[in-house]
PDB file of N, CA, C and O in Angstrom:
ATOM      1  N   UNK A   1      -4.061 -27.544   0.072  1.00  0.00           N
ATOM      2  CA  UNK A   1      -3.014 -26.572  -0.123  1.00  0.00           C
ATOM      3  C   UNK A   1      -1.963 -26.764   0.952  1.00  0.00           C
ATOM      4  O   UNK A   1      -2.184 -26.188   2.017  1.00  0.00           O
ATOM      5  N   UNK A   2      -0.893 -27.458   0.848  1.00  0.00           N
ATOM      6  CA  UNK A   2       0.296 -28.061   1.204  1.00  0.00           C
ATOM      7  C   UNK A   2       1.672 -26.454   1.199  1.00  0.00           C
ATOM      8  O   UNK A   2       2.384 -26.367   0.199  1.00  0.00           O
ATOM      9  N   UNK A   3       1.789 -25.768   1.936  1.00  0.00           N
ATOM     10  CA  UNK A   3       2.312 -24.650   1.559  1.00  0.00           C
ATOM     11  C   UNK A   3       3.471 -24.560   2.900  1.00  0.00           C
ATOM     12  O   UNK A   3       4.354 -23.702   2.913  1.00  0.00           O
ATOM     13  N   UNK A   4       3.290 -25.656   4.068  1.00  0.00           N
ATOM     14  CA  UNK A   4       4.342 -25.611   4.860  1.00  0.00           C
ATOM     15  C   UNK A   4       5.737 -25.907   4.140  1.00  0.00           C
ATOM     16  O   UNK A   4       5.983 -26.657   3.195  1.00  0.00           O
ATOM     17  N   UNK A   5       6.848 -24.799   5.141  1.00  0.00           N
ATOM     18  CA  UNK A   5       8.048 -25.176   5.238  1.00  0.00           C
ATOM     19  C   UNK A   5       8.812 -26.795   5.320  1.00  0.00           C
ATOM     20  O   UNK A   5       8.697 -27.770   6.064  1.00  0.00           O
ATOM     21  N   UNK A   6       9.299 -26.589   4.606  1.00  0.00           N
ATOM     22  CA  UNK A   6      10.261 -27.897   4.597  1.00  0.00           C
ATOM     23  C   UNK A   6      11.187 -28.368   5.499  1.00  0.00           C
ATOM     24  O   UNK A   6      11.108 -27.389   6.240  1.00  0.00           O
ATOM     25  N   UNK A   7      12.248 -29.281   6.206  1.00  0.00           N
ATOM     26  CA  UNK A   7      13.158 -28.704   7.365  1.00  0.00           C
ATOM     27  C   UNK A   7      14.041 -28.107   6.708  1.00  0.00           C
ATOM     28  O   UNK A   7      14.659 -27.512   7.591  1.00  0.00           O
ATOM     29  N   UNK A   8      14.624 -27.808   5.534  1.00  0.00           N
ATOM     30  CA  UNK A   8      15.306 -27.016   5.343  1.00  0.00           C
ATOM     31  C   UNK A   8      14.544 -25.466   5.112  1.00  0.00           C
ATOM     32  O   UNK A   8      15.571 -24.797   4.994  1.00  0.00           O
ATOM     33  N   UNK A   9      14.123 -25.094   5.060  1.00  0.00           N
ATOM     34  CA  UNK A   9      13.060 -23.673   5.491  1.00  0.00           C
ATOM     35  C   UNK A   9      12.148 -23.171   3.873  1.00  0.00           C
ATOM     36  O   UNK A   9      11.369 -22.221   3.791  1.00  0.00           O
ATOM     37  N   UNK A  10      12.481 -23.984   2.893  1.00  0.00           N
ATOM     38  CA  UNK A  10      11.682 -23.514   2.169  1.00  0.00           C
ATOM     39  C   UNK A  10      10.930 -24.214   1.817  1.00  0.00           C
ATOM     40  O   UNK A  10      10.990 -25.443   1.846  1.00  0.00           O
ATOM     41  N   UNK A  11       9.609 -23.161   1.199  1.00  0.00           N
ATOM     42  CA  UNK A  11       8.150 -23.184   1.248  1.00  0.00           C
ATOM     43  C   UNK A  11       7.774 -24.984  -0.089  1.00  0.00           C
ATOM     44  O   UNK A  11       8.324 -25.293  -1.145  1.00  0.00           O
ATOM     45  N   UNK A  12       6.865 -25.551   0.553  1.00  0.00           N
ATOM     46  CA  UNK A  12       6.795 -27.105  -0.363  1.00  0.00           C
ATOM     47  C   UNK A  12       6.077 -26.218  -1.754  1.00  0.00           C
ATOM     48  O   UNK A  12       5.692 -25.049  -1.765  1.00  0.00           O
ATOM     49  N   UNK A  13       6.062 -27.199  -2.846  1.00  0.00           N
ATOM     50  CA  UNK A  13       5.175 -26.710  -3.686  1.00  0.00           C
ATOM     51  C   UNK A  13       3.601 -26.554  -3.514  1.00  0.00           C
ATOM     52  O   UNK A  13       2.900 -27.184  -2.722  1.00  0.00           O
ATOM     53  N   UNK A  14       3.296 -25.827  -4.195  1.00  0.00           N
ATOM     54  CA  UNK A  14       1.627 -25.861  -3.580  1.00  0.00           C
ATOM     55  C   UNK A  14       1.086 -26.887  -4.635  1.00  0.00           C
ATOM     56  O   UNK A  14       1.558 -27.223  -5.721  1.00  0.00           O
ATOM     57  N   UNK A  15      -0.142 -27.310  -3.927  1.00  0.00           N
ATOM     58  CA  UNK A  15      -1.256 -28.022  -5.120  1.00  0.00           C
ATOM     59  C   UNK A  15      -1.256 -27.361  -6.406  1.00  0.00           C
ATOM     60  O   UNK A  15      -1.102 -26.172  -6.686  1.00  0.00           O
ATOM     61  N   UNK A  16      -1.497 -28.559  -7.260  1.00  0.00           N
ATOM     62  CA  UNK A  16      -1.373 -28.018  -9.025  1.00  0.00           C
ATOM     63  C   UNK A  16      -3.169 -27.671  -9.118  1.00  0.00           C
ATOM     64  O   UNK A  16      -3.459 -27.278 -10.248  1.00  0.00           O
ATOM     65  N   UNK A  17      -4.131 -27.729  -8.362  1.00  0.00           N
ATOM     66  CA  UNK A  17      -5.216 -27.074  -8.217  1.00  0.00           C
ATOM     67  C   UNK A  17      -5.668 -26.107  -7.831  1.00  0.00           C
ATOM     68  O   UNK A  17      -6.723 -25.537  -8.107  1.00  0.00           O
ATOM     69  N   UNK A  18      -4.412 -25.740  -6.771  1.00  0.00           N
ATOM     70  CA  UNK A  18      -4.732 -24.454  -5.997  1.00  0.00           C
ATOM     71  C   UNK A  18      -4.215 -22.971  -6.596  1.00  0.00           C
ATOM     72  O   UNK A  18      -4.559 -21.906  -6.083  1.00  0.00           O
ATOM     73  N   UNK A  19      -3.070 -23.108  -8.114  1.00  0.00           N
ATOM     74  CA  UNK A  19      -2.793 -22.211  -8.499  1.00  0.00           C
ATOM     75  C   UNK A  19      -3.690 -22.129  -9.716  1.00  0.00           C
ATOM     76  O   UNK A  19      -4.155 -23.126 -10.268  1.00  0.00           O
ATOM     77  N   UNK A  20      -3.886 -20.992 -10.065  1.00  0.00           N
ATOM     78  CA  UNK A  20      -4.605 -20.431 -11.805  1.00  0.00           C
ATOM     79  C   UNK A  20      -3.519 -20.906 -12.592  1.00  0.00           C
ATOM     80  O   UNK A  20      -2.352 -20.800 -12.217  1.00  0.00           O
ATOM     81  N   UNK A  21      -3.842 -21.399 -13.617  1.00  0.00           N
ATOM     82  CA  UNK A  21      -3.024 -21.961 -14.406  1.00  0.00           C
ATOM     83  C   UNK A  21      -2.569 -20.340 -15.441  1.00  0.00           C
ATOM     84  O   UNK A  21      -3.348 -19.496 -15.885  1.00  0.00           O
ATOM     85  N   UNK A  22      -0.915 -20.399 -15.557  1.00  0.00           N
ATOM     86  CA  UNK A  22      -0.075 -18.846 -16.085  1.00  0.00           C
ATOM     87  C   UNK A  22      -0.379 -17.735 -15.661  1.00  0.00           C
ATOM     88  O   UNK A  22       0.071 -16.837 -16.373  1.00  0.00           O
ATOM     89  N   UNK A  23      -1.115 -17.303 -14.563  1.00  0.00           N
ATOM     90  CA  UNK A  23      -1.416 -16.576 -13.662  1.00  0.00           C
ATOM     91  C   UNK A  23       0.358 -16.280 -12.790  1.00  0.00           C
ATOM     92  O   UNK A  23       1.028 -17.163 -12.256  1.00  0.00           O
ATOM     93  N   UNK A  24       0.661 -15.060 -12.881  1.00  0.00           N
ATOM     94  CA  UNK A  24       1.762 -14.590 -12.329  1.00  0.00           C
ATOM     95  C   UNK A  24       1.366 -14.262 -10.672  1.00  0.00           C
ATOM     96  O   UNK A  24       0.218 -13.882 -10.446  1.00  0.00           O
ATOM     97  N   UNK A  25       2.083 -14.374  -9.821  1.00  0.00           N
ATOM     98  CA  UNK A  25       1.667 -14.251  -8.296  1.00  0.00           C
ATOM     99  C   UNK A  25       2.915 -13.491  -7.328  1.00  0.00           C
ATOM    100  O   UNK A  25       4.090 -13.739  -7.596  1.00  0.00           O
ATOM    101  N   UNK A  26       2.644 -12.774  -6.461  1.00  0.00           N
ATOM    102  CA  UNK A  26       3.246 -11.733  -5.611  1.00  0.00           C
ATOM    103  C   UNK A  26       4.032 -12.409  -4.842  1.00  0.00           C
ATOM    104  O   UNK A  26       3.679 -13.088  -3.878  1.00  0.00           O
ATOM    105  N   UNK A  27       5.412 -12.208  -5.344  1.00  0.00           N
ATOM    106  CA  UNK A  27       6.712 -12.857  -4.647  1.00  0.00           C
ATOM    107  C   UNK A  27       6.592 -12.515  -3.001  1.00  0.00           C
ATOM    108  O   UNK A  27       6.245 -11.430  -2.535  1.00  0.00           O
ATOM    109  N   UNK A  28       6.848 -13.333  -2.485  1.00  0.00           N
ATOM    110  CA  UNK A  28       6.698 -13.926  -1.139  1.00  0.00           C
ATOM    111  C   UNK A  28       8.146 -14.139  -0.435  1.00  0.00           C
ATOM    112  O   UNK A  28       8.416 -15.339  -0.472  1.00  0.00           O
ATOM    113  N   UNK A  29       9.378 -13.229   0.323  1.00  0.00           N
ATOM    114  CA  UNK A  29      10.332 -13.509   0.698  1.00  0.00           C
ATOM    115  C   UNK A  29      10.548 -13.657   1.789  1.00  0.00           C
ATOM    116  O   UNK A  29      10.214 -12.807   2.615  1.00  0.00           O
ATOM    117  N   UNK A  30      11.160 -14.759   2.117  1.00  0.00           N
ATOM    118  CA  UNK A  30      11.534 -14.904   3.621  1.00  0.00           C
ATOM    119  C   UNK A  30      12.632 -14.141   4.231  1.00  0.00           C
ATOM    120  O   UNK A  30      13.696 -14.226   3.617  1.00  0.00           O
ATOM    121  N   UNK A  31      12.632 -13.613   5.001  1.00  0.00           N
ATOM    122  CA  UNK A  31      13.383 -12.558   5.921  1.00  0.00           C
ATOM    123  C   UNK A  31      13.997 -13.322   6.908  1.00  0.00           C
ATOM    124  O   UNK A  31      13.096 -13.679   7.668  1.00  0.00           O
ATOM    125  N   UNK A  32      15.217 -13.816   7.340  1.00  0.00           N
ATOM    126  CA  UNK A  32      15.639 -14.082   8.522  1.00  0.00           C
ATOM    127  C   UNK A  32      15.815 -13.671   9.808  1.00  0.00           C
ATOM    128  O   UNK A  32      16.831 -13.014  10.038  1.00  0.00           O
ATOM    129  N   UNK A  33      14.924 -13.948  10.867  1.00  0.00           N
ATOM    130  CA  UNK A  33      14.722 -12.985  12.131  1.00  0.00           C
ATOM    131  C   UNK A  33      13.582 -12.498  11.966  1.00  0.00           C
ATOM    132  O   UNK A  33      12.828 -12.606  12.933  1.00  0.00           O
ATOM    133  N   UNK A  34      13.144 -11.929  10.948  1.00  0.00           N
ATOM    134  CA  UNK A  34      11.715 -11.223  11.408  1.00  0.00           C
ATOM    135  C   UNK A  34      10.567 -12.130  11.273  1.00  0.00           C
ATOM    136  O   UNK A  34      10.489 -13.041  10.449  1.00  0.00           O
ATOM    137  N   UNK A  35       9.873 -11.878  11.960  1.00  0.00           N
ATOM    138  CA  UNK A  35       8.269 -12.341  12.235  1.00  0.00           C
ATOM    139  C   UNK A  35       7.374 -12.501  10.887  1.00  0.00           C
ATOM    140  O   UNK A  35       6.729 -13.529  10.684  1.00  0.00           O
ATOM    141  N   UNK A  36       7.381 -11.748  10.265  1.00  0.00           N
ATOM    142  CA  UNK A  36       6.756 -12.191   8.712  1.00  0.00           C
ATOM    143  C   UNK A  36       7.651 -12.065   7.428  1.00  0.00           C
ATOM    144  O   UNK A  36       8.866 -11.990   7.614  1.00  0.00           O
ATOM    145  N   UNK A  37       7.248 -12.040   6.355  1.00  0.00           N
ATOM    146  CA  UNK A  37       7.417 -12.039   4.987  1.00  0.00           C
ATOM    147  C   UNK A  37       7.426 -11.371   4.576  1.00  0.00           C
ATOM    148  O   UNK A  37       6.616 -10.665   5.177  1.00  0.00           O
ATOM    149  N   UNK A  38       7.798 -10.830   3.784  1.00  0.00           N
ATOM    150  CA  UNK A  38       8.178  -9.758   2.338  1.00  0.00           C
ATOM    151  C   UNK A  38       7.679  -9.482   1.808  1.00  0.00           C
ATOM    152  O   UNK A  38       8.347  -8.608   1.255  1.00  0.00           O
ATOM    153  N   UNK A  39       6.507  -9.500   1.239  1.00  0.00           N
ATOM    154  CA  UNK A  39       5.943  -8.725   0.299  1.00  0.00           C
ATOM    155  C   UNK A  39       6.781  -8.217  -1.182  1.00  0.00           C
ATOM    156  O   UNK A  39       7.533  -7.262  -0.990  1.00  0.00           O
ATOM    157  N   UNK A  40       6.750  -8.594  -2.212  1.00  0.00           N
ATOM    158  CA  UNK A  40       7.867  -7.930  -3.391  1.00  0.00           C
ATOM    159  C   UNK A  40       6.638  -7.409  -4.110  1.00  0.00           C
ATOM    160  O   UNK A  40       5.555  -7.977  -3.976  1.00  0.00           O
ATOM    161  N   UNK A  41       6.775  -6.458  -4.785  1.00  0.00           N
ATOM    162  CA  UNK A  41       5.683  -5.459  -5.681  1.00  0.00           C
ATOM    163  C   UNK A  41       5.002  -6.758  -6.561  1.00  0.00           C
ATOM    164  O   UNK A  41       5.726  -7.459  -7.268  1.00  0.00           O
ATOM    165  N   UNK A  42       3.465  -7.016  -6.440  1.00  0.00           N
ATOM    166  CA  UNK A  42       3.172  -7.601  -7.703  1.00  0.00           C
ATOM    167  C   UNK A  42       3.418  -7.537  -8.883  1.00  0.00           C
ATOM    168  O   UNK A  42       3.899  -6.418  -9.062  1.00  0.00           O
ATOM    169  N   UNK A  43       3.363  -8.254 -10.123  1.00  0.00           N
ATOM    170  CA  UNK A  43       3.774  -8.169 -11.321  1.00  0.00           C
ATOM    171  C   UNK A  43       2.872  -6.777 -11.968  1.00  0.00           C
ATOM    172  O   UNK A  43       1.721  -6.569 -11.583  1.00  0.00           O
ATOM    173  N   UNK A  44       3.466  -5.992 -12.856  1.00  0.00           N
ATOM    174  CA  UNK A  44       2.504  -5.119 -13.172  1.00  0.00           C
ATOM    175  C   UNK A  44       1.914  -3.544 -12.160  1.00  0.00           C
ATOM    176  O   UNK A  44       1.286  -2.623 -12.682  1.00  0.00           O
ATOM    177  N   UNK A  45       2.259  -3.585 -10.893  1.00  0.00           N
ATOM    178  CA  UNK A  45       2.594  -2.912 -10.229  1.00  0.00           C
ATOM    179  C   UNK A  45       3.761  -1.874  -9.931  1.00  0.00           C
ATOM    180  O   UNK A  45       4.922  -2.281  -9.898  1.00  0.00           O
ATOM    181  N   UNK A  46       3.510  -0.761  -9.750  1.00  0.00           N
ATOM    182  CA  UNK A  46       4.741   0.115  -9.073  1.00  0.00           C
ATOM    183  C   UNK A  46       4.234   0.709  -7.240  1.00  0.00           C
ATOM    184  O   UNK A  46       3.146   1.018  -6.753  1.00  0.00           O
ATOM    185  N   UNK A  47       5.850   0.633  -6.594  1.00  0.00           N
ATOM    186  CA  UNK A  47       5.450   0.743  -5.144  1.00  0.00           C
ATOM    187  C   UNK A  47       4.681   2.112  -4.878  1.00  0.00           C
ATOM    188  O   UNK A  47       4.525   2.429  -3.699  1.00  0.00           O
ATOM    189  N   UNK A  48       4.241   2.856  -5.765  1.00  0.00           N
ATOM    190  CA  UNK A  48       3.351   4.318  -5.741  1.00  0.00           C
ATOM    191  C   UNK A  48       2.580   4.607  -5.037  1.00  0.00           C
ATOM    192  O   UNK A  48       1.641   4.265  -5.757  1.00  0.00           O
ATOM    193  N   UNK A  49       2.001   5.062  -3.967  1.00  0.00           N
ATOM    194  CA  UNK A  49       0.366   5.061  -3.728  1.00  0.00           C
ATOM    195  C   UNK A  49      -0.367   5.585  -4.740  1.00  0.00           C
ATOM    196  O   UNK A  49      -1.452   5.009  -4.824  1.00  0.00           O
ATOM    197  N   UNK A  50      -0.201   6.539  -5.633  1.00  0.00           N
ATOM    198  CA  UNK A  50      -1.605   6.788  -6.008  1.00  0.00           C
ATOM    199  C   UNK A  50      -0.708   6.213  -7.995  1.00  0.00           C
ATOM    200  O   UNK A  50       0.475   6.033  -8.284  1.00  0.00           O
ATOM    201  N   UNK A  51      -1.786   6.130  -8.732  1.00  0.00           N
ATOM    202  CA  UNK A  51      -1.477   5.721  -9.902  1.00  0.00           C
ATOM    203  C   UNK A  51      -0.424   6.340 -10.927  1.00  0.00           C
ATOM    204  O   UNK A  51      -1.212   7.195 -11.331  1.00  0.00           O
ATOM    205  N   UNK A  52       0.433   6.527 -11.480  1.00  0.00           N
ATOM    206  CA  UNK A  52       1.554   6.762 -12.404  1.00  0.00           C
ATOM    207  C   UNK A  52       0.547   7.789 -13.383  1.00  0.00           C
ATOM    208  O   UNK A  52       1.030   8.920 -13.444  1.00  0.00           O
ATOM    209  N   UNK A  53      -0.726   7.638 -14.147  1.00  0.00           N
ATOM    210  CA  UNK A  53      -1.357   8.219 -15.097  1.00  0.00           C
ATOM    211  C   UNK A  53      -2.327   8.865 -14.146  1.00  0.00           C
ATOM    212  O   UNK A  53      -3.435   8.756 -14.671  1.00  0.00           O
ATOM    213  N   UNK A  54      -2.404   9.328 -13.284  1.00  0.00           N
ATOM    214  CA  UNK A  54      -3.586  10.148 -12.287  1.00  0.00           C
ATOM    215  C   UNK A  54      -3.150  11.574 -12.742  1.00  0.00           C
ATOM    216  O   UNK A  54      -1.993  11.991 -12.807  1.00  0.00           O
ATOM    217  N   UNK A  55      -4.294  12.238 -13.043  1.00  0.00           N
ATOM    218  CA  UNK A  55      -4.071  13.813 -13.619  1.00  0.00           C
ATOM    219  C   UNK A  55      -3.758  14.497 -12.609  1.00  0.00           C
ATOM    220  O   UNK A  55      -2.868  15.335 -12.755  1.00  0.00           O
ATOM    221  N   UNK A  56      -4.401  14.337 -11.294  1.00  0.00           N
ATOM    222  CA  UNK A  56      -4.429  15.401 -10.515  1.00  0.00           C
ATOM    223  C   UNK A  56      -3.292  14.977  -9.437  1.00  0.00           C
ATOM    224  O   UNK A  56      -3.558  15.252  -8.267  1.00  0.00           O
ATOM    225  N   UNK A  57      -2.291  14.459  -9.652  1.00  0.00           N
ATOM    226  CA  UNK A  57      -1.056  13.787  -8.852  1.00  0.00           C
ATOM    227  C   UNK A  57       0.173  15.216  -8.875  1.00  0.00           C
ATOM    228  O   UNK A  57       0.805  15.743  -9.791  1.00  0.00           O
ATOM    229  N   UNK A  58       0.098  15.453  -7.458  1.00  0.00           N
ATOM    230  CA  UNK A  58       1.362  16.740  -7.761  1.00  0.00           C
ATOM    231  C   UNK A  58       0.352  17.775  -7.799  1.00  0.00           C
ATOM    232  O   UNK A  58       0.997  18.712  -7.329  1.00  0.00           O
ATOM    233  N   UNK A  59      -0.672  18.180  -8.017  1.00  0.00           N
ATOM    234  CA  UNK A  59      -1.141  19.246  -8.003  1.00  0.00           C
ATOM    235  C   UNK A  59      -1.304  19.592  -6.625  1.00  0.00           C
ATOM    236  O   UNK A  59      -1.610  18.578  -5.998  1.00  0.00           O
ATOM    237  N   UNK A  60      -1.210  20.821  -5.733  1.00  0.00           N
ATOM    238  CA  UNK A  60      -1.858  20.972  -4.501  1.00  0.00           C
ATOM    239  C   UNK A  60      -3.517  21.807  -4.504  1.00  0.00           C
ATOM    240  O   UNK A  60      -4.278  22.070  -5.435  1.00  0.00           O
ATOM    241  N   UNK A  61      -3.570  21.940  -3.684  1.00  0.00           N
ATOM    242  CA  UNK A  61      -5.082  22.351  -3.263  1.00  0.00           C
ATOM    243  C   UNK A  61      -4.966  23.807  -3.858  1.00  0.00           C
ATOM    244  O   UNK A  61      -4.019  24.559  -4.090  1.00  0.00           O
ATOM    245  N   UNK A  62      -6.375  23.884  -4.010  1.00  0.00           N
ATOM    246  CA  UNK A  62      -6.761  25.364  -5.264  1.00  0.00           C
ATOM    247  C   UNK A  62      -7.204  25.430  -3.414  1.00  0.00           C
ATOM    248  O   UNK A  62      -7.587  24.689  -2.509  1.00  0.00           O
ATOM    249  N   UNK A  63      -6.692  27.395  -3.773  1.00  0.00           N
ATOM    250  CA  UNK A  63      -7.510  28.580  -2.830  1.00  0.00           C
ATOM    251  C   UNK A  63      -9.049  28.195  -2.963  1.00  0.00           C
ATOM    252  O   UNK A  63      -9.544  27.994  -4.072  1.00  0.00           O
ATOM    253  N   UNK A  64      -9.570  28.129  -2.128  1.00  0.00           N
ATOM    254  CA  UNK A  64     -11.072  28.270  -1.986  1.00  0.00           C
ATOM    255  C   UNK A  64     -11.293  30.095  -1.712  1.00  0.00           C
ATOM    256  O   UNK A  64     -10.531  30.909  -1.192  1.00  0.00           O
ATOM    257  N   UNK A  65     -12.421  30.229  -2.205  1.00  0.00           N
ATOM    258  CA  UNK A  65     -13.333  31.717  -1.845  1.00  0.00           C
ATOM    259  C   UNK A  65     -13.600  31.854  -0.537  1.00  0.00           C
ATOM    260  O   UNK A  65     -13.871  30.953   0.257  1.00  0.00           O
ATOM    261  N   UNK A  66     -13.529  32.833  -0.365  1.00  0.00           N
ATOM    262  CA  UNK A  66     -13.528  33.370   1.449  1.00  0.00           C
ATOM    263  C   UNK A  66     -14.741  33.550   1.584  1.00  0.00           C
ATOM    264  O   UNK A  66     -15.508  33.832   0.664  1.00  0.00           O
ATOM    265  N   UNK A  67     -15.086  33.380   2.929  1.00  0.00           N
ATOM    266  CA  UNK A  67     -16.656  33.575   3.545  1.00  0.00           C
ATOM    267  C   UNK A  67     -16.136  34.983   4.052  1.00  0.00           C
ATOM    268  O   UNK A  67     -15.050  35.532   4.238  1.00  0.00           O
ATOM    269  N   UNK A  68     -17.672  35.321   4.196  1.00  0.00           N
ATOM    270  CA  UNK A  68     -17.624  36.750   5.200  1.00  0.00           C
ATOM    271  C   UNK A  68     -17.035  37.267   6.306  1.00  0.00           C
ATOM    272  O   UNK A  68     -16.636  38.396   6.592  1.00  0.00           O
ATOM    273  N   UNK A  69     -17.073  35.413   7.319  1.00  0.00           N
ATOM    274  CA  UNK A  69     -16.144  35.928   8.719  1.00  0.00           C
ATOM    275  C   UNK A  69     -15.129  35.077   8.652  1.00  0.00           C
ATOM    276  O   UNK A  69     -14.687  34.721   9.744  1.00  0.00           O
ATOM    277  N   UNK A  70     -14.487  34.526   7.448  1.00  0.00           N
ATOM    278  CA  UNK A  70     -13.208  33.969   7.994  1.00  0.00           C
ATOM    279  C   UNK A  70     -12.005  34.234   8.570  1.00  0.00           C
ATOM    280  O   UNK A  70     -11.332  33.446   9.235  1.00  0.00           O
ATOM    281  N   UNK A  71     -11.643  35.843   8.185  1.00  0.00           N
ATOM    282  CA  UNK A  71     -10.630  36.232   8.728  1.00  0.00           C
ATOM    283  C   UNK A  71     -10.944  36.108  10.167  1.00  0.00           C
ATOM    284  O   UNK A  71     -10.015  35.879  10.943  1.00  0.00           O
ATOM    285  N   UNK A  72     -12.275  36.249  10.654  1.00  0.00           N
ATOM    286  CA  UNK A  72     -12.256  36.229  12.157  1.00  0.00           C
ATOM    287  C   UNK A  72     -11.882  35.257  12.615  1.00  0.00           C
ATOM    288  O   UNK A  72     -11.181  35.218  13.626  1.00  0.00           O
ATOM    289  N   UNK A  73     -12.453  33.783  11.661  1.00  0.00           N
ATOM    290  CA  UNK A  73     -12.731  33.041  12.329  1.00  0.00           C
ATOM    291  C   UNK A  73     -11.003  32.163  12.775  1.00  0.00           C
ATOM    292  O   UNK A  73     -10.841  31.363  13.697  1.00  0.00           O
ATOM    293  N   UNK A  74      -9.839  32.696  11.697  1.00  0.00           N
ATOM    294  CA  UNK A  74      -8.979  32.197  11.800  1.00  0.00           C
ATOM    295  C   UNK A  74      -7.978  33.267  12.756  1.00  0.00           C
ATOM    296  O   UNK A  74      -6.914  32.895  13.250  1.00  0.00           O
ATOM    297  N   UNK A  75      -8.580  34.748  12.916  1.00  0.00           N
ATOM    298  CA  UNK A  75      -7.841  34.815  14.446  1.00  0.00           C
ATOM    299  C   UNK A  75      -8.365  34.823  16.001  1.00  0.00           C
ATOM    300  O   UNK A  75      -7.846  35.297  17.011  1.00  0.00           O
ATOM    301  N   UNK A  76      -9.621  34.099  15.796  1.00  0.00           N
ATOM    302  CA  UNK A  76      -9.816  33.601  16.943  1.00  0.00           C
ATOM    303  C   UNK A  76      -9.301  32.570  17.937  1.00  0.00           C
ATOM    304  O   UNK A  76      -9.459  31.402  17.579  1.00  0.00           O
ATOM    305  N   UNK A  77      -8.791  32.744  18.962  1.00  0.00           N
ATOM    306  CA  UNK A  77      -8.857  31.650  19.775  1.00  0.00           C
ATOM    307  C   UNK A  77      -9.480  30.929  20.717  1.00  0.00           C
ATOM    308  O   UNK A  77     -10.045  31.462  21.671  1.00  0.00           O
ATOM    309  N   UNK A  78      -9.424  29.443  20.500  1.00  0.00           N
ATOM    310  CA  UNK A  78     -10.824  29.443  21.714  1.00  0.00           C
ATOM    311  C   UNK A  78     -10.150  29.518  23.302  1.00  0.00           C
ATOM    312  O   UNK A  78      -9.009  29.174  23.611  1.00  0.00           O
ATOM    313  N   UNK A  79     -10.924  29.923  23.960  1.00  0.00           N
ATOM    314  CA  UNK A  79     -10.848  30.390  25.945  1.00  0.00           C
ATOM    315  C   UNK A  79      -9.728  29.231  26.188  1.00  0.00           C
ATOM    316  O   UNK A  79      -8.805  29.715  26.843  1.00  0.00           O
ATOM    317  N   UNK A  80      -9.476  27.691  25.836  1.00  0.00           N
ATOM    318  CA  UNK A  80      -8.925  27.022  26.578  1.00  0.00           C
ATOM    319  C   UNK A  80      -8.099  26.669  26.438  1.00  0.00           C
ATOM    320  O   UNK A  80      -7.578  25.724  27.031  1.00  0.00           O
ATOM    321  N   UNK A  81      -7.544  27.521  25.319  1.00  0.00           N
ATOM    322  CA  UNK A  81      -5.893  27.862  24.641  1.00  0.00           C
ATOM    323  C   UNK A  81      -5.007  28.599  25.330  1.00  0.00           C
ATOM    324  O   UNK A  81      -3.891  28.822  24.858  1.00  0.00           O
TER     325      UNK A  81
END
């Protein structure tokens, strides 16, 4: 796998063994000045963290049921406050 820069700065072709044959692959951009690469969204991907079809996306946290001493326990402070 032959993947060094060229002297003109771009990347050689890689081995015709080392890729999956019609297999799409995660664009790779060179940045001028910075220290690494680019990253571009894989094919089939969105930049999202959590999934586009996730049910529970946007919902916030359900009230939980109160214990017996919570009100205490949330106006307590501890001594080294």
């Amino acid at each position: 796998m032959s993947e060094s820069p060229d002297a003109a700065g771009r990347a050689a072709a890689p081995d015709a063994g080392a890729m999956e044959s019609g297999a799409e692959r995660q664009p790779v951009v060179r940045v001028r000045g910075a220290r690494r690469a680019r990253l571009l969204a894989a094919p089939g991907t969105t930049a999202e963290p959590a999934p586009a079809d996730d049910p529970g996306r946007g919902v916030g946290a359900r009230p939980t049921v109160s214990g017996p001493n919570d009100e205490r326990m949330m106006r307590d402070v501890p001594p080294h406050y």
